[in-house]
Each structure stands twice: as C-alpha cells, then as structure tokens.
N, C-alpha and C positions, 0 to 999 in steps of 0.2 A: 595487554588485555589477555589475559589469560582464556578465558571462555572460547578466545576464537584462535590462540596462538598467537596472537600478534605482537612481536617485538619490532624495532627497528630494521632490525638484522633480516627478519622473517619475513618481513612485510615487503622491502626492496628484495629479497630475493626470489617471491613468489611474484611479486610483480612483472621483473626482470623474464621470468621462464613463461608467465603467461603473455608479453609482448614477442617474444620466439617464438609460440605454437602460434599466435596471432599470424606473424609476419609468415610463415612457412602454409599456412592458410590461403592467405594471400587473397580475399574479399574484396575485387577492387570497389565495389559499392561501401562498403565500411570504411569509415572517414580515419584518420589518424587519430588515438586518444594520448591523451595526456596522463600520466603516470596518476593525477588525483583524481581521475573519470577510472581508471583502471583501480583504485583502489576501491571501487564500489564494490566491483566484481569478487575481488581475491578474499576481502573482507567478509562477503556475503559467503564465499566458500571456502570459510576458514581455512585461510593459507592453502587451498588446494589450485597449484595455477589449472588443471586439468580441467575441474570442475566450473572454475571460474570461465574457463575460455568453452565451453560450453554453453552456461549461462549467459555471455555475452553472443554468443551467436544469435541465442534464439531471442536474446533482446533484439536486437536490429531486425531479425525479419519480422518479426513483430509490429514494430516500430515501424516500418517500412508499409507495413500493411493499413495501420491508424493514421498515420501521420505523412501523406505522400510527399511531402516537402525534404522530408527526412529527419526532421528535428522536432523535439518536445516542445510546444509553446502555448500555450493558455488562450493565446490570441490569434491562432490557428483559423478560426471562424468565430463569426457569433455566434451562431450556433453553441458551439463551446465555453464561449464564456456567458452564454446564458445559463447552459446548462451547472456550471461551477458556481453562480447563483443561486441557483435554488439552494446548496447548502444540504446537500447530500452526504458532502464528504468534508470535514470540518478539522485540522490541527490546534487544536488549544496549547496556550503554552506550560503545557505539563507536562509531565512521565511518568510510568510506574515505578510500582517499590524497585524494580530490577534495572531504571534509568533507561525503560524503552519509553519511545515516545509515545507520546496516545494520540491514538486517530479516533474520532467523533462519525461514526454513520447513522445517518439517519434516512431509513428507505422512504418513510414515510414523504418524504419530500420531493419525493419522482415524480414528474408530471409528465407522460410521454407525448402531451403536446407543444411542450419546449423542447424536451431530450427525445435522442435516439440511444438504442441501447450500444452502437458504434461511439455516441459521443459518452456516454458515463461510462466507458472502458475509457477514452480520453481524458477522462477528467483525473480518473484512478490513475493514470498516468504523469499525469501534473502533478497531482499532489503526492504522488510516490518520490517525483524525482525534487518536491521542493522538500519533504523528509530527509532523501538523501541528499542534501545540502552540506548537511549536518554533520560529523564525522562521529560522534556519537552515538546519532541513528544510525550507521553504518554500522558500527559497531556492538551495539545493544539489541535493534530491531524495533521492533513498535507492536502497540499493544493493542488491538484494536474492540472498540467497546463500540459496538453494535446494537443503536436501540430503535428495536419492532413498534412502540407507542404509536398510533393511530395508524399503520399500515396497511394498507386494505388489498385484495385479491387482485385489483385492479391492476395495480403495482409489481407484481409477481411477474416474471417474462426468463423465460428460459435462455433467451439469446444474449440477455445482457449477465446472466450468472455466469453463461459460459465464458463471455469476452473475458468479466471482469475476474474470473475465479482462476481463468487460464492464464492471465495475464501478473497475476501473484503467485501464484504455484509455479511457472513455468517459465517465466519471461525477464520480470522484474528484480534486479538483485538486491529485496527488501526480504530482512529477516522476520516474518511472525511470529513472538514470542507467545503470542495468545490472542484468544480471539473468544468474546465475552457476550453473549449474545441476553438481551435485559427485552422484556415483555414482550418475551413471543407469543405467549398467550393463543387465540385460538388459530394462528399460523405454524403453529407447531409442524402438525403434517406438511406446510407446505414447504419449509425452514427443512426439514428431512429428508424432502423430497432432492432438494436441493444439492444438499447436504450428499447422498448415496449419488445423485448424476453425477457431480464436478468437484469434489471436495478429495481430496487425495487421503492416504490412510495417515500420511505422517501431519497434514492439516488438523484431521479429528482428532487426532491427541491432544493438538493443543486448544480445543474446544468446551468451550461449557456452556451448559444454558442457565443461566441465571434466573430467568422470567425475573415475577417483582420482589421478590430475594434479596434485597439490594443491599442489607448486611452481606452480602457473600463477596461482594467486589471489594471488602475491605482486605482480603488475601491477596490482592494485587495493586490498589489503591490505597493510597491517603486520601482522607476523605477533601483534601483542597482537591484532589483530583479526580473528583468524580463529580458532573453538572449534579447542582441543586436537584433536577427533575429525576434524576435517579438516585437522590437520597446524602448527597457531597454537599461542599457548600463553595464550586466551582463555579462562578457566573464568568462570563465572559461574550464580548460582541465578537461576532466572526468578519465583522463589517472590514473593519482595517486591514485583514489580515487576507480578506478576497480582493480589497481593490487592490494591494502592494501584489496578491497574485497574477491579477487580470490587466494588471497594466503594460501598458503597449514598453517593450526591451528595447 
C-alpha cells in the first residue's frame, strides 16, 4: 500500500521497533498485543513505530477510562447496547471511491434518555474497533457521512462532542479520510461551534458541508453508496448487522 508505505518488509519492521519502544515503556497495566492488534497502530501511522507507540498509549488510558474492565465490548452494559440501538452510528456495507469504509451518523437519533454522552463515546468505540476488523479499514480509513435531517437543539451536548471528537483525533487508531456533513441546515451555527471547540485543524481539511447538495457526495461516492435518503440508491437494514454487534462473545 503505497499511501501508507506498507510493504511486507516495512510493516514487520515497524512493527518489530514499535513492540521495543512498547516493551522499554514498560506499562504494567497494558496487556501483551499481538503483532495483528499492533498493526492497527503502525498502519494508522504509516509505518511510523514512534508515532504509533504514542497513539497506542493514549488508546489505553482512554480505554481505561470508558471501559473499566479494560477491554472494548458492546456488551459492557445495557446501558450500551441500548444506546448502539438507537442507530446513531451505523457500518453499511460499502466504501468510497478511495476503498475507505463508510460510517452512517445519524445525530438525529440521540435520545439522552437512553444514552449518556460517556456511553455514545462507547459506542464510537465499538464500532471503530469492529471497522478495524478489517485490514483494509486499517489501511484505507473511512469516510464518514454525517447526516443532520431532523436534528434538533436538544440533541446538541458539548460533553459528548468532546468525548467522541477526542476519542477520533486522539485516541483511536482509525484513519479519517473525510468527513461529509449532509443537511445541516439551520444547525449550521451550532455544527461551527462545534467544529472551532474540538475539531483539530488537520480534521477541518478533511471537512465539508454538503447540506442538501447531495450531487456533491458523488466526488466521494458511488451512488450504490450513498442511502436512498440522501439521493444514492443504498437501502440497507442495520438490524443484522447490530445484533451480530450486540451479541453476547
């Protein structure tokens, strides 16, 4: 893969140098990974072991902090997997033109009397690490198409932008290729606001607003891969794809 440097050769030797800086670290709380858990990391920072063993640090105190078990699991609480319910945050099976995955947000679906803004950073965690499953999402990143349609004020919460905004920028070793934001419409301001609190500079580049423009998603999509409701002719149940999530490991 060229994009991130990845050869055979490249990839076992970045690996290699980021389980040295690991081991000379020496985190007795950080569990033993496996050379294909460690390719999340080195992959996400193309072939940098330096960078990589950074990024895995601040995964784990992260992770440590949402998940006091210590580990990602869907089934963590009910709480959790009601909230992965509601369908917030949705994997279709497609990708864009550039073979990132596409993630489905829809804010509009928060009910903060199911969710906490602690559990929809949990969920964003779930569904990040069942992306990076993938060794392609590893590889490619994912495209994330964010649609504002019936959103209301209500819905808006600072604490949960921060969790979940810090938790992508900062934490998570998931590549954002783009990040497609469709009928913002009169949340504009609040989408900005947002936006200027917690969105990093290297984030906003890879940002657009779309609002109901939805010829413009055709620059990153095939139209199989954009939902009917914004103009594709993507239909898909999220049904199967939350209970194979939410089911007991």
């Amino acid at each position: 893969m060229d994009s991130i440097g990845e050869t055979p050769e490249a990839l076992a030797q970045a690996t290699a140098a980021l389980r040295e800086q690991l081991v000379a670290a020496a985190d007795p709380t950080e569990p033993e990974a496996s050379d294909t858990f460690l390719h999340r990391f080195v992959r996400w920072a193309k072939m940098d072991p330096t960078k990589a063993c950074e990024r895995y640090t601040d995964y784990w105190a992260k992770l440590r902090e949402l998940f006091p078990s210590g580990a990602i699991s869907a089934t963590d609480s009910d709480g959790l997997v009601a909230t992965l319910r509601l369908g917030v945050y949705e994997i279709p099976p497609v990708r864009d033109r550039e073979g990132r995955q596409v993630v489905v947000l829809r804010p509009r679906r928060v009910d903060y009397s199911v969710a906490t803004p602690e559990l929809l950073a949990q969920a964003v965690w779930v569904v990040a690490d069942a992306c990076l499953e993938d060794v392609e999402t590893q590889r490619c990143g994912i495209c994330i198409l964010d649609d504002f349609d019936g959103y209301s004020i209500a819905q808006s919460n600072r604490k949960t932008s921060s969790l979940v905004m810090n938790s992508i920028q900062q934490c998570l070793p998931v590549r954002v290729g783009v990040l497609l934001l469709c009928n913002q419409g009169w949340v504009h301001h609040v989408i900005l606001s947002v936006i200027k609190l917690f969105v990093t500079a290297k984030m906003k580049k890879r940002l657009t607003l779309i609002g109901h423009h939805y010829d413009r998603l055709d620059e990153w999509l095939e139209p199989g891969s954009i939902p009917t409701e914004l103009g594709g002719t993507l239909e898909y149940d999220a049904t199967e794809w939350l209970d194979t999530l939410c089911a007991p490991k």
